[in-house]
LOVEXSE-724646 format. One record per residue (C-alpha): residue number from 1; residue in three letters; x, y, z. Coordinates in steps of 0.1 Angstrom, whole numbers, m for minus. Layout:
% LOVEXSE-724646
   nr  rest      x      y      z
  NUM   ALA      X      Y      Z
...
This chain:
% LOVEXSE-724646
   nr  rest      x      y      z
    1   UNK    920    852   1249
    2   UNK    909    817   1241
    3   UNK    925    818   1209
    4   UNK    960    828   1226
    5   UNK    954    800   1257
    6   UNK    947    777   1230
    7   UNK    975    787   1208
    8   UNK    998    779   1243
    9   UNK    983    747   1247
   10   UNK    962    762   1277
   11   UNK    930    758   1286
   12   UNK    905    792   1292
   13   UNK    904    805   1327
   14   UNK    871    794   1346
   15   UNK    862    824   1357
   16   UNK    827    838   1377
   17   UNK    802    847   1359
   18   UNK    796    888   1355
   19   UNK    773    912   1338
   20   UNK    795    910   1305
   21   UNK    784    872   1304
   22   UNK    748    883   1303
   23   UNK    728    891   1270
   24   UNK    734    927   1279
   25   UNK    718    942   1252
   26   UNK    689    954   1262
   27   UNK    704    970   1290
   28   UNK    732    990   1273
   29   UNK    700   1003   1253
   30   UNK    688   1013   1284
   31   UNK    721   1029   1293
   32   UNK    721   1055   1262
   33   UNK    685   1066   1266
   34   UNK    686   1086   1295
   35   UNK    717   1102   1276
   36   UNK    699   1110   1242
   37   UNK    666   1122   1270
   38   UNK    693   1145   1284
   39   UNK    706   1160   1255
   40   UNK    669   1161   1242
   41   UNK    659   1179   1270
   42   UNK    689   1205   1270
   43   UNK    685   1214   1236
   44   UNK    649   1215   1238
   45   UNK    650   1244   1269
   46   UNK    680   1260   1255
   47   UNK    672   1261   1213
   48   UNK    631   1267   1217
   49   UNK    625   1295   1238
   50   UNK    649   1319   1223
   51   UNK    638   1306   1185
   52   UNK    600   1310   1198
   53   UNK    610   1348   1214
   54   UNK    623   1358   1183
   55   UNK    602   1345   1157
   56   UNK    572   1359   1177
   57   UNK    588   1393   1183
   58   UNK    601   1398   1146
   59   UNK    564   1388   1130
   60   UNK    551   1416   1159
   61   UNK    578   1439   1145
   62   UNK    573   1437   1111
   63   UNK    536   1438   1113
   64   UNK    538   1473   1133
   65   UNK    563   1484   1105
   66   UNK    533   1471   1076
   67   UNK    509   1491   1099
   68   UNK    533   1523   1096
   69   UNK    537   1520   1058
   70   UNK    499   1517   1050
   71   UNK    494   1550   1068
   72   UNK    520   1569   1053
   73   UNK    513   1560   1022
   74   UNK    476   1568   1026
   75   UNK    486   1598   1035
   76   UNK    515   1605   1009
   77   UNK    492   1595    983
   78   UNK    464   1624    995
   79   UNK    492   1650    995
   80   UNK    499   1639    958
   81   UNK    459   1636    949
   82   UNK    458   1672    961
   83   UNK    488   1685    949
   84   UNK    495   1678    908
   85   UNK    524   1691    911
   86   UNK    538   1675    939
   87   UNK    566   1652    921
   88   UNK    580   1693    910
   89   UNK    582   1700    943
   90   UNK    620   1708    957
   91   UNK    629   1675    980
   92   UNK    629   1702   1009
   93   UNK    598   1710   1009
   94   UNK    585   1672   1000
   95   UNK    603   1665   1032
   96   UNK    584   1692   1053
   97   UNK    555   1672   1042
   98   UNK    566   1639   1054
   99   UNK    588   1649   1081
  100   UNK    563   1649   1110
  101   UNK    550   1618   1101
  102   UNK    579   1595   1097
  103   UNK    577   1572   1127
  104   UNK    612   1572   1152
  105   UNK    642   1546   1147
  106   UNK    626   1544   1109
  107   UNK    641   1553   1075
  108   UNK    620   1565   1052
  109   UNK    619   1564   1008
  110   UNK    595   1577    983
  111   UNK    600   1564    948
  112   UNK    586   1575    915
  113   UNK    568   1550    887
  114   UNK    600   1546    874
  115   UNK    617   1534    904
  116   UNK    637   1566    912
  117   UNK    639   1577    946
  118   UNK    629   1610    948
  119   UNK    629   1616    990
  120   UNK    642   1600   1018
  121   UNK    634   1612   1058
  122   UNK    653   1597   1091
  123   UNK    686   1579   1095
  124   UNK    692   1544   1082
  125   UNK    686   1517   1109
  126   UNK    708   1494   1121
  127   UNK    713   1458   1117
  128   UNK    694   1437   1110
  129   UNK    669   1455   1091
  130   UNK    632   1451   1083
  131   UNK    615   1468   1058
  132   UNK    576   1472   1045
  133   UNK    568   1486   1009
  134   UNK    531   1503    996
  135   UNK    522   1517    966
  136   UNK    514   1554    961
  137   UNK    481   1559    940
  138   UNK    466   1591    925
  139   UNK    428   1586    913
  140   UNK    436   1549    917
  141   UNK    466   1551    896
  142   UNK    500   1540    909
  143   UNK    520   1569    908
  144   UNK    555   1552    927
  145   UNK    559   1539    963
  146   UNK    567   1539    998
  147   UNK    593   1519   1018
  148   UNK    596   1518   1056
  149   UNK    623   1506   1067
  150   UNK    630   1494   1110
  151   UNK    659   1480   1132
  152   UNK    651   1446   1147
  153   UNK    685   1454   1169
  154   UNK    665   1455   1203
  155   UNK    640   1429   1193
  156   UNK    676   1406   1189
  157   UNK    685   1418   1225
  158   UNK    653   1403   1238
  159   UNK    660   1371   1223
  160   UNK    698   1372   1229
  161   UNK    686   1380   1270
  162   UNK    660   1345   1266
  163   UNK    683   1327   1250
  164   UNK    712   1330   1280
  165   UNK    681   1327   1307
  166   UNK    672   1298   1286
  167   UNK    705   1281   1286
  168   UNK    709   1286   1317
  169   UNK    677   1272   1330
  170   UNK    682   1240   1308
  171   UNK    719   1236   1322
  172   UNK    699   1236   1359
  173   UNK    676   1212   1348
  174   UNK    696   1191   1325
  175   UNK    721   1186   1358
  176   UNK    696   1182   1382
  177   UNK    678   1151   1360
  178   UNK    713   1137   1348
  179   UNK    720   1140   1389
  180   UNK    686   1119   1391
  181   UNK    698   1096   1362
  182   UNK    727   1086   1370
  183   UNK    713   1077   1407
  184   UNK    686   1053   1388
  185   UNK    710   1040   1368
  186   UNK    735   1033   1398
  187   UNK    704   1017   1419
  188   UNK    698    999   1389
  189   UNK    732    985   1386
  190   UNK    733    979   1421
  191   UNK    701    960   1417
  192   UNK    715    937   1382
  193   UNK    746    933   1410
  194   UNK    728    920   1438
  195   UNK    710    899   1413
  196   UNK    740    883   1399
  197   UNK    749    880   1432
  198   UNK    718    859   1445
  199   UNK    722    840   1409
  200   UNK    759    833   1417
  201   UNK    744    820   1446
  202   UNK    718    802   1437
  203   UNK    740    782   1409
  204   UNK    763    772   1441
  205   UNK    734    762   1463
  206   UNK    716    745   1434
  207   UNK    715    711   1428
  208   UNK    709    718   1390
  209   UNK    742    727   1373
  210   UNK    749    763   1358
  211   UNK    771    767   1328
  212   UNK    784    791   1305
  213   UNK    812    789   1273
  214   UNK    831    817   1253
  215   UNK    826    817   1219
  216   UNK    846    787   1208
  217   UNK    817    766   1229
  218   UNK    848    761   1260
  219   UNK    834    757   1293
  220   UNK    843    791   1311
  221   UNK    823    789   1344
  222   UNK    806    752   1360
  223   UNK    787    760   1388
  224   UNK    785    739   1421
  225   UNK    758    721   1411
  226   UNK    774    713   1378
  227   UNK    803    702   1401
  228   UNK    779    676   1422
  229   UNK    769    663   1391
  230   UNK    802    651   1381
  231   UNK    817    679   1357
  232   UNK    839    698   1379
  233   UNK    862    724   1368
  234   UNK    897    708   1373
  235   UNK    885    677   1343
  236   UNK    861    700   1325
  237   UNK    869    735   1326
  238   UNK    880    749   1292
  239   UNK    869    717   1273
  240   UNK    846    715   1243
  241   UNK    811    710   1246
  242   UNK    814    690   1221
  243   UNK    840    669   1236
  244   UNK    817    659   1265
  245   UNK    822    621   1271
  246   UNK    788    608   1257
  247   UNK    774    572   1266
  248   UNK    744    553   1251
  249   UNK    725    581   1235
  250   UNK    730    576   1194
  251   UNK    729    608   1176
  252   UNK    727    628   1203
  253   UNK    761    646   1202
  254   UNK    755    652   1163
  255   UNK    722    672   1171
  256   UNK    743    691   1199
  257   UNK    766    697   1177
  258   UNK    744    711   1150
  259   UNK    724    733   1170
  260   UNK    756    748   1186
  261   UNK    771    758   1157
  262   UNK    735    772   1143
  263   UNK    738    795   1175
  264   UNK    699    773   1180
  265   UNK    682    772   1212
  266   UNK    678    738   1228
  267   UNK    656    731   1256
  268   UNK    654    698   1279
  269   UNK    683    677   1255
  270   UNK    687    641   1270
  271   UNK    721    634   1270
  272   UNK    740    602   1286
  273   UNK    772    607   1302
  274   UNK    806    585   1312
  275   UNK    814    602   1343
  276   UNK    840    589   1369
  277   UNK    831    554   1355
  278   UNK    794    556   1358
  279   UNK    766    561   1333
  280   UNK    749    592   1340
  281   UNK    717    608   1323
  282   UNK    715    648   1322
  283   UNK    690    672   1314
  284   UNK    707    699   1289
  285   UNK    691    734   1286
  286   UNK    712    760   1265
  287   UNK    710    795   1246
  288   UNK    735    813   1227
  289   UNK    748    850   1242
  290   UNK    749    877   1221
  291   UNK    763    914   1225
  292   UNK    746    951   1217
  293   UNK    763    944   1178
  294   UNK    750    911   1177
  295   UNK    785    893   1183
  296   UNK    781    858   1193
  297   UNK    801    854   1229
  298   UNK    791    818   1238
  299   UNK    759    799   1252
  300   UNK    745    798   1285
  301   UNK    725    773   1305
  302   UNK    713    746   1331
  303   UNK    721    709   1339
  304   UNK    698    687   1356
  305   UNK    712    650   1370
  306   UNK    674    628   1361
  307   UNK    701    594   1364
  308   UNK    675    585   1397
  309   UNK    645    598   1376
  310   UNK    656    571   1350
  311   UNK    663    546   1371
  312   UNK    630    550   1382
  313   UNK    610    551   1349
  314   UNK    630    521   1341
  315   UNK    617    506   1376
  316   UNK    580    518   1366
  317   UNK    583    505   1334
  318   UNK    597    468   1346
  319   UNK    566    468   1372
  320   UNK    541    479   1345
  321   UNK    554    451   1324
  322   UNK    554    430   1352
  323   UNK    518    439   1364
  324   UNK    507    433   1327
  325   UNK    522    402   1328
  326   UNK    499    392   1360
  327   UNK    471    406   1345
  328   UNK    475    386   1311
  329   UNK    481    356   1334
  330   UNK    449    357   1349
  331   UNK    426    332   1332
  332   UNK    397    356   1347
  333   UNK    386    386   1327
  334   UNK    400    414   1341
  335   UNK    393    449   1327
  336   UNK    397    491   1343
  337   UNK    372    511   1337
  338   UNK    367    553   1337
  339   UNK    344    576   1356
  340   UNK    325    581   1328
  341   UNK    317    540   1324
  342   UNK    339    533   1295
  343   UNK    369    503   1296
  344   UNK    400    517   1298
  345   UNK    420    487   1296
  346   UNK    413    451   1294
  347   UNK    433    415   1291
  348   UNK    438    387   1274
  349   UNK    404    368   1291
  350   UNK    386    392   1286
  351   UNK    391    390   1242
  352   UNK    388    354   1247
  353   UNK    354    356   1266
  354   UNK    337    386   1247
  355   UNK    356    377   1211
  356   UNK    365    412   1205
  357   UNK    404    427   1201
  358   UNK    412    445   1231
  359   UNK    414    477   1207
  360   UNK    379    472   1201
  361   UNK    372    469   1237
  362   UNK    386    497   1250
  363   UNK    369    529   1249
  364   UNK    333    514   1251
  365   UNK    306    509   1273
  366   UNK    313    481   1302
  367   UNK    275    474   1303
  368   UNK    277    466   1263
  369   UNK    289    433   1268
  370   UNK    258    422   1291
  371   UNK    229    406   1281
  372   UNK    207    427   1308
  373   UNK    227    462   1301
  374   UNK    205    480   1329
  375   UNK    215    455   1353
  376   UNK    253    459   1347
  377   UNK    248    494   1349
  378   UNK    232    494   1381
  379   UNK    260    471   1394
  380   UNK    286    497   1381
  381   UNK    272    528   1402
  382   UNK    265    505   1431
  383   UNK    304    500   1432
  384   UNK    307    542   1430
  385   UNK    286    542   1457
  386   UNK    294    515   1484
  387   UNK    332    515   1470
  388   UNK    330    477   1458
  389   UNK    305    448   1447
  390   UNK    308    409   1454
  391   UNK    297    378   1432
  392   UNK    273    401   1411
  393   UNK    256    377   1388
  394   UNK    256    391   1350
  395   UNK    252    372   1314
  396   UNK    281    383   1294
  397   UNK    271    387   1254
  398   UNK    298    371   1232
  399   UNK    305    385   1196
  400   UNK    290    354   1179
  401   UNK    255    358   1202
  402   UNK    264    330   1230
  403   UNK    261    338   1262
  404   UNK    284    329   1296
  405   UNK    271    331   1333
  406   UNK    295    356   1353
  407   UNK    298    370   1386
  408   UNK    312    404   1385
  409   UNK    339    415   1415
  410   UNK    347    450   1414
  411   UNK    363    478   1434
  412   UNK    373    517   1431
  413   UNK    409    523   1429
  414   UNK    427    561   1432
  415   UNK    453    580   1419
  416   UNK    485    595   1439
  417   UNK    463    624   1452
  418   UNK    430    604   1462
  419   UNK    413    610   1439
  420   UNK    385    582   1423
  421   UNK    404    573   1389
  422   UNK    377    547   1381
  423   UNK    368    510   1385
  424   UNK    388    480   1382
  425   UNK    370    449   1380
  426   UNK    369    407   1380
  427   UNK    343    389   1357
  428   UNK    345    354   1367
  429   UNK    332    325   1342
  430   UNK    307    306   1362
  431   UNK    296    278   1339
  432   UNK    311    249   1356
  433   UNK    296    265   1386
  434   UNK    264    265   1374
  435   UNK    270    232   1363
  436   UNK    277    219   1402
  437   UNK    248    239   1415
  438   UNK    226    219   1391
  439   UNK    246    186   1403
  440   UNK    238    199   1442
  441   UNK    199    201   1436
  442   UNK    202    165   1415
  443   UNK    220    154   1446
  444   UNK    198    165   1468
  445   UNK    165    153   1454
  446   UNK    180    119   1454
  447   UNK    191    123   1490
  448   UNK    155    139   1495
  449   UNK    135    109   1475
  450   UNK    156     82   1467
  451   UNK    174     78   1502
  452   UNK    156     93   1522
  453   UNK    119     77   1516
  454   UNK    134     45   1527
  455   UNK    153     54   1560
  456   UNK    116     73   1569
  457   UNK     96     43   1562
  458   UNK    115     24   1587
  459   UNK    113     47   1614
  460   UNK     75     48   1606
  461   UNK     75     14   1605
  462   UNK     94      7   1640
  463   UNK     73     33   1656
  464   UNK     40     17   1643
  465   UNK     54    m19   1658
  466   UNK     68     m5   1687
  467   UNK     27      6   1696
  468   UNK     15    m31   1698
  469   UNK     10    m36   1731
  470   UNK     15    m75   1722
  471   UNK     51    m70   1715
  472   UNK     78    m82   1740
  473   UNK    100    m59   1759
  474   UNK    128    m74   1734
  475   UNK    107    m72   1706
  476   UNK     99    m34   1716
  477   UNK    136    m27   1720
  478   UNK    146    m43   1690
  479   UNK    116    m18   1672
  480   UNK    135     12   1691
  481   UNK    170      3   1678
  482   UNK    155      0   1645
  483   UNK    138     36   1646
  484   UNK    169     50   1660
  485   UNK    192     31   1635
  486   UNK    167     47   1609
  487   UNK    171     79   1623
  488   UNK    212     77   1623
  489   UNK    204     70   1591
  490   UNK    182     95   1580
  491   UNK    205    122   1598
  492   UNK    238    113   1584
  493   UNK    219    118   1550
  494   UNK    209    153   1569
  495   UNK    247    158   1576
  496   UNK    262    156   1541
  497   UNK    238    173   1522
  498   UNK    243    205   1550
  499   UNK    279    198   1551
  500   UNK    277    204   1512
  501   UNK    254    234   1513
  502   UNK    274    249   1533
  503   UNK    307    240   1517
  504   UNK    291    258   1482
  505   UNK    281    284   1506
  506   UNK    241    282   1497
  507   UNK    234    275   1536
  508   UNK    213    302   1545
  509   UNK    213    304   1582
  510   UNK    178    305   1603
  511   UNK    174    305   1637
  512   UNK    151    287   1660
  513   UNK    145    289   1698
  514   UNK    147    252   1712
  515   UNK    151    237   1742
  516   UNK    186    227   1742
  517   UNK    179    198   1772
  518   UNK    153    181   1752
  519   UNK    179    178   1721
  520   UNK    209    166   1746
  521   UNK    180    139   1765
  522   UNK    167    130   1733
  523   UNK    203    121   1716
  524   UNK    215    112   1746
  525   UNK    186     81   1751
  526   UNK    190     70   1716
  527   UNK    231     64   1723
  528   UNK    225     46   1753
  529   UNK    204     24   1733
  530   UNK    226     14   1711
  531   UNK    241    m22   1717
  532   UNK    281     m3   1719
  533   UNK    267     20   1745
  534   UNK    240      4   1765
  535   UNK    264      2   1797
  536   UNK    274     38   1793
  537   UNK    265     70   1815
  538   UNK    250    101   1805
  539   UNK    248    129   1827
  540   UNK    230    160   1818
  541   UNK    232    192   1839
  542   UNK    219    230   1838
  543   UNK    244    256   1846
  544   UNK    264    228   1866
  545   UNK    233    212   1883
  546   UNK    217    176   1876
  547   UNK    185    181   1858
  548   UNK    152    168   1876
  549   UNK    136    150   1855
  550   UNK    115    166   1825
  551   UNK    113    198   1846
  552   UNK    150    214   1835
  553   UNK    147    236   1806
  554   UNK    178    255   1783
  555   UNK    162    279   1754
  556   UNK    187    293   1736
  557   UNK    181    303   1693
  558   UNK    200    281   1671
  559   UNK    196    259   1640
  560   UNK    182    229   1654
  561   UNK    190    206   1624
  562   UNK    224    214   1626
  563   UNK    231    214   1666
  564   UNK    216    181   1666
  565   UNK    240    168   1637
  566   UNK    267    183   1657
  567   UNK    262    171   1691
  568   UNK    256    136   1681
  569   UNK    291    138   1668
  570   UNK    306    150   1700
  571   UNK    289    127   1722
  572   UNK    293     95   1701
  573   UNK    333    107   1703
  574   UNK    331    111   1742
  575   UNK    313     82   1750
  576   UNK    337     62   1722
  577   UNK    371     78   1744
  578   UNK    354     68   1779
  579   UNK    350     35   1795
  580   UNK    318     20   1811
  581   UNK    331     26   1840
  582   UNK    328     67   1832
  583   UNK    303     88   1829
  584   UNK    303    115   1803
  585   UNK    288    151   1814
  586   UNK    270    175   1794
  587   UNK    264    206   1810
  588   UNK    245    238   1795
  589   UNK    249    273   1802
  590   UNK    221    293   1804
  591   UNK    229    322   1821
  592   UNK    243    352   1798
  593   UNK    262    335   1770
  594   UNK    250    302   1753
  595   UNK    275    274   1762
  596   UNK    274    233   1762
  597   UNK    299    218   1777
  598   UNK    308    182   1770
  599   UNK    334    167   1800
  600   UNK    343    129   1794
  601   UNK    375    107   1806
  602   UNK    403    100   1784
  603   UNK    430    129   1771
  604   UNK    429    134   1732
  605   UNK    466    117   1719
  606   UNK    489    145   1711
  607   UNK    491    136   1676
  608   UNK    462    156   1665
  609   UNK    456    178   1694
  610   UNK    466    209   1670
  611   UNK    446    194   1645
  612   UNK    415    179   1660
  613   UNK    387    196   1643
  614   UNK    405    193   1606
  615   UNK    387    173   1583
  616   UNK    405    135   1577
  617   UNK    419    138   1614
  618   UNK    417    102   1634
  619   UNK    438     83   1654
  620   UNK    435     48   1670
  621   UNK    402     42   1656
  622   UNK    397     10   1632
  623   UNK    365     27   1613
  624   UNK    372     64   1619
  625   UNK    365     84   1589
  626   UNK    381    122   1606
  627   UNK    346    137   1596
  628   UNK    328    142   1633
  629   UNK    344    169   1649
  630   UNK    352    185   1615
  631   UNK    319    185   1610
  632   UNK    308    197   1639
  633   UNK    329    226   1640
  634   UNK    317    236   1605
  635   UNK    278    235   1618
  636   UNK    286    252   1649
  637   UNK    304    281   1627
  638   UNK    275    286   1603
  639   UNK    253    294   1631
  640   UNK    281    321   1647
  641   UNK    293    303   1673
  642   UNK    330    284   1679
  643   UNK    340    255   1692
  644   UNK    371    249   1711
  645   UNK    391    217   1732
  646   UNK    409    216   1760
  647   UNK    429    183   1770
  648   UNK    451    173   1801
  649   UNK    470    139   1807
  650   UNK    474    148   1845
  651   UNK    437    142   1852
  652   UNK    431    124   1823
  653   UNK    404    142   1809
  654   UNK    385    162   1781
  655   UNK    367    189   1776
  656   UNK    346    203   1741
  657   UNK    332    242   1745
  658   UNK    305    251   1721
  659   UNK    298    287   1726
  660   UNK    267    296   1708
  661   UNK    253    337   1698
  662   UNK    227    349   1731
């Protein structure tokens, strides 16, 4: 038919697909066995039980005739023994000898040596015959013989009467299981029906694509799903597989085309197609059809549209390269490891530092490349256990026997089902570290010796002087400004050296209870002092009352070094942004949560009221540096606590909050 449409200039009818389309062979086998079973079966109940009734009944027959010719003849051959002349004898009287013993229905002849018959007794049966021959003997001598001869004509009626109850029975039987067969084989059709049915169905429903051809490889049926994928019946049907438009996929159509004509299954062919003016990647699956003779009647198969599968490997692949690329631009060693401890992948860094190709590296033990190997491991089942690990200090091993001071920053990461897929981890080269820490404790035993013997040997000095009791009251203030420039001295030496510590972030924090309104009177006295604040007022208060003399208290816990440091830089800012004619008011909260609270006249300019506690931050001050309130928010945050401002220019005033941990 495809040859005639083709012959027309037609293309092949796209028809639905039916059981012919199937590889049927198989089940037209199955069709002619229960015939053959029948036939079998009919022949077996109609041909055996006659053949067995008269093969039985004839060897029963013509064993009772043998049994009737070994008597006569014993008995022939004593009548002759007794009798020498018996073979002279008239055949009348030789056949009063024999007549009472002849058996009924049986024919009887005696024969001399020679072969002549010399007596015969009864009628000759009728057919068929069966006969049974025995030798006469005389004094042991054959002398001639005796044949029997019987009609197996009723023994052929018994058989005749099995043989028609036989065939009878078997054409009962045979009807009833055709009767049975032929319902099997309609439930079975039925069955293959229903299933093409439910396939037909499917291959609509689908989104994957059925497809079948004739035997010239023409497209005969395109399912719906073949039809959302872009090869629908009105531009496809009847055209060569061959003749498929195929995109950027070199070679491909020459394999189809080979395994096609080799009548070859082929399973999961990527193929790239130029449908409706887009490129689209397909998923081919065919196998060729073959009838009960083993004539070729086209292939089969499924079509799956992976075009969003491929954009998406192409999407993974772009964001693998691309996370490579981050990974290789990382001047940190960064490296993935497995379950089991082994490196799984590694970058650029990480060669450099350890000296080995990253093909060496991977595939070996993460805690190989450490100088203390028990140590790494530790670190490694520490991240397994607490899920990551922070600044872990390790001494990487290069290659070449040099060493590097690292901290090691590592986390677990998962697959797509939550499941641990291993480590991945940071080793961060530390030497230049190592090299500030070493500047830090150079700095700070210069700060501790070199400056700071000098600023304490004036305040000894000043202290020792001021104890004369033959100084002047001038002469004794002069020796307290001198111990207290001394001691602004020896605290701003205090200040950088913390403000460093804690910068590096080797401040260890350590509290102390104190009396909070013996640090405020004791800073406080030593500002008022001070030549630039001697007409200044201080006043200190306890949850909002004036303090009585020595006899207010305030114990909170705190570093006292650094609350010192801080409120000296608070209340040298308030009593710099309030005239003499203002008082600045500390007040201490006591009750519940720890809170000072410094009040003083003048509103902070809007210029750096968002940015008043950021380092550098001044305004309007000829030597301001932008370091006091920076620094004082940075001491009051190592200890826990905060420190906010609040400003108004309707009254004028400001207010710092330090809120300290109860």
């Amino acid at each position: 038919m495809a040859a005639i449409a083709e012959s027309r200039g037609e293309a092949p009818a796209i028809r639905n697909p039916g059981l012919v389309s199937m590889n049927t062979r198989p089940f037209l086998r199955f069709v002619k066995l229960p015939k053959l079973l029948a036939i079998s079966l009919f022949l077996f109940m109609a041909v055996i039980p006659p053949l067995a009734v008269w093969v039985a009944g004839r060897e029963i027959a013509v064993e009772a005739l043998r049994t009737e010719a070994r008597i006569l003849a014993v008995v022939v051959s004593r009548v002759i023994g007794q009798s020498p002349t018996f073979w002279n004898l008239t055949p009348e009287r030789l056949s009063h000898v024999i007549q009472g013993l002849t058996p009924k229905d049986c024919f009887i002849d005696i024969s001399d040596i020679q072969g002549n018959i010399v007596l015969t007794s009864g009628d000759p049966p009728s057919r068929p015959v069966m006969s049974a021959r025995r030798f006469l003997v005389d004094r042991d001598e054959p002398v001639g013989s005796l044949t029997v001869y019987g009609s197996l004509r009723g023994h052929l009626k018994d058989t005749l009467f099995t043989a028609i109850v036989s065939f009878a029975f078997s054409i009962a039987i045979t009807v009833l299981l055709w009767k049975k067969i032929l319902q099997i084989m309609r439930n079975a059709a039925l069955r293959v029906q229903h299933g093409m049915q439910r396939f037909q169905m499917l291959t609509e429903l689908s989104n994957d694509g059925y497809w079948e051809t004739d035997a010239d490889l023409r497209f005969i049926f395109l399912s719906g799903g073949m039809e959302r994928i872009g090869i629908k019946k009105e531009v496809f049907g009847g055209m060569l597989i061959t003749e498929l438009p195929f995109g950027n996929t070199p070679g491909v159509r020459e394999r189809l085309h080979h395994m096609l004509f080799a009548r070859e299954v082929f399973r999961n062919l990527v193929v790239n197609l130029e449908i409706e003016g887009r490129s689209r990647w397909i998923l081919v699956s065919g196998e060729p059809l073959f009838d009960e003779r083993d004539a070729f009647l086209g292939y089969h198969g499924t079509a799956t549209d992976i075009t969003e599968r491929k954009h998406g490997e192409e999407a993974l692949r772009a964001a693998n390269a691309y996370n490579r690329g981050l990974l290789e631009a990382s001047v940190d060693p960064l490296v993935t490891i497995s379950p089991d401890g082994k490196i799984s992948d590694a970058n650029k860094a990480t060669e450099n530092i350890t000296g080995c190709p990253r093909e060496e590296i991977i595939g070996t033990n993460f805690s190989s490349y450490f100088t203390d190997k028990a140590k790494a491991e530790a670190g490694y089942q520490r991240v397994f256990h607490d899920g990551f690990i922070r600044e872990y200090g390790l001494t990487l091993l290069h290659k070449d026997g040099f060493t590097t001071p690292v901290v090691y920053n590592a986390s677990l990461y998962k697959d797509e089902s939550g499941e641990v897929a291993g480590v991945f981890a940071a080793v961060r080269d530390i030497t230049e570290r190592k090299k500030a820490e070493e500047l830090r404790d150079e700095i700070e035993r210069i700060v501790q010796h070199d400056l700071r013997s000098p600023a304490v040997a004036a305040i000894t000095v000043a202290r020792a002087l001021a104890e004369d009791l033959n100084l002047g009251e001038n002469e004794r203030n002069l020796m307290v400004l001198l111990e207290n420039s001394g001691q602004r001295m020896l605290d701003t030496l205090n200040q950088t050296l913390v403000l460093y510590k804690i910068n590096t972030g080797s401040y260890k924090y350590v509290a102390t209870e104190i009396d909070g309104v013996a640090i405020v009177r004791e800073i406080s006295r030593a500002f008022l002092l001070l030549p630039g604040f001697s007409k200044n007022r201080i006043s200190i208060r306890v949850d909002g009352k004036d303090i009585q003399a020595d006899a207010s208290f305030c114990f909170f816990f705190c570093d006292p070094q650094l609350l010192r440091l801080a409120l000296q830089n608070l209340i040298q800012n308030a009593l710099e942004a309030s005239d003499q004619n203002n008082e600045v008011i500390i007040n201490l909260i006591c009750n519940g949560n720890i809170k000072i609270e410094i009040y003083n006249k003048g509103a902070v300019p809007i210029e750096i009221r968002n940015t008043f506690f950021d380092k550098y931050v001044t305004f309007g001050k000829k030597s301001g540096t932008g370091i006091g309130t920076y620094s004082a928010r940075i001491m009051i945050e190592a200890q826990g606590g905060s420190i906010a401002m609040q400003t108004s220019d309707e009254t004028d005033e400001t207010l710092i909050t330090i809120h300290l941990p109860s």
